[in-house]
N, C-alpha and C positions, 0 to 999 in steps of 0.2 A: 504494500500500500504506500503510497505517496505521502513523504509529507505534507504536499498543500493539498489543499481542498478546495474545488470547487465553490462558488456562490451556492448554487443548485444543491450538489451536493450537501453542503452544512446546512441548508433549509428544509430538506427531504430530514438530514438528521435530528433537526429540531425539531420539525413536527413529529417524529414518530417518537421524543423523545416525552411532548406535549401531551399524546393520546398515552402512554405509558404511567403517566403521572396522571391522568385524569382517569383512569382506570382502576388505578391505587385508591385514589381519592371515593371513586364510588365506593368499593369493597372497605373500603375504613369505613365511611360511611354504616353501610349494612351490618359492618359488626356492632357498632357501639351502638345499632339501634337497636340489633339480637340482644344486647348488652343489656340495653336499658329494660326493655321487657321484662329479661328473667331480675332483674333489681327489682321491678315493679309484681312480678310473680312471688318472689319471693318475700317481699314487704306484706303482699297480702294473705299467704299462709301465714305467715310467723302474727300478722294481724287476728284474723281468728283464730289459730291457738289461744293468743292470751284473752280476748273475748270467751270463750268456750272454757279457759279454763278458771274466768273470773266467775261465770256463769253458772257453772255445773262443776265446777272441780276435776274436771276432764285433762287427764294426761297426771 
């Protein structure tokens, strides 16, 4: 490979460098919303537990 580079070339690079990182950026995305869910899952089991077990003595 050549040291220099094309105009063309380093644009072709950049863009594929641009959809690579915005690709990341989706899939980050998707996790911390998976994320946030089971936080929100989880809040609300550990929630009625201690309802249930203020309630009824349950557990």
């Amino acid at each position: 490979m050549s040291e220099q580079m094309s105009n063309e070339q380093f644009q072709q690079l950049m863009t594929r460098l641009d959809h690579i990182e915005g690709n990341m950026v989706k899939k980050s995305d998707v996790f911390q919303s998976v994320l946030t869910v089971q936080g929100f899952m989880f809040a609300i089991v550990v929630g009625v537990v201690v309802v249930l077990n203020s309630l009824i003595g349950f557990g």
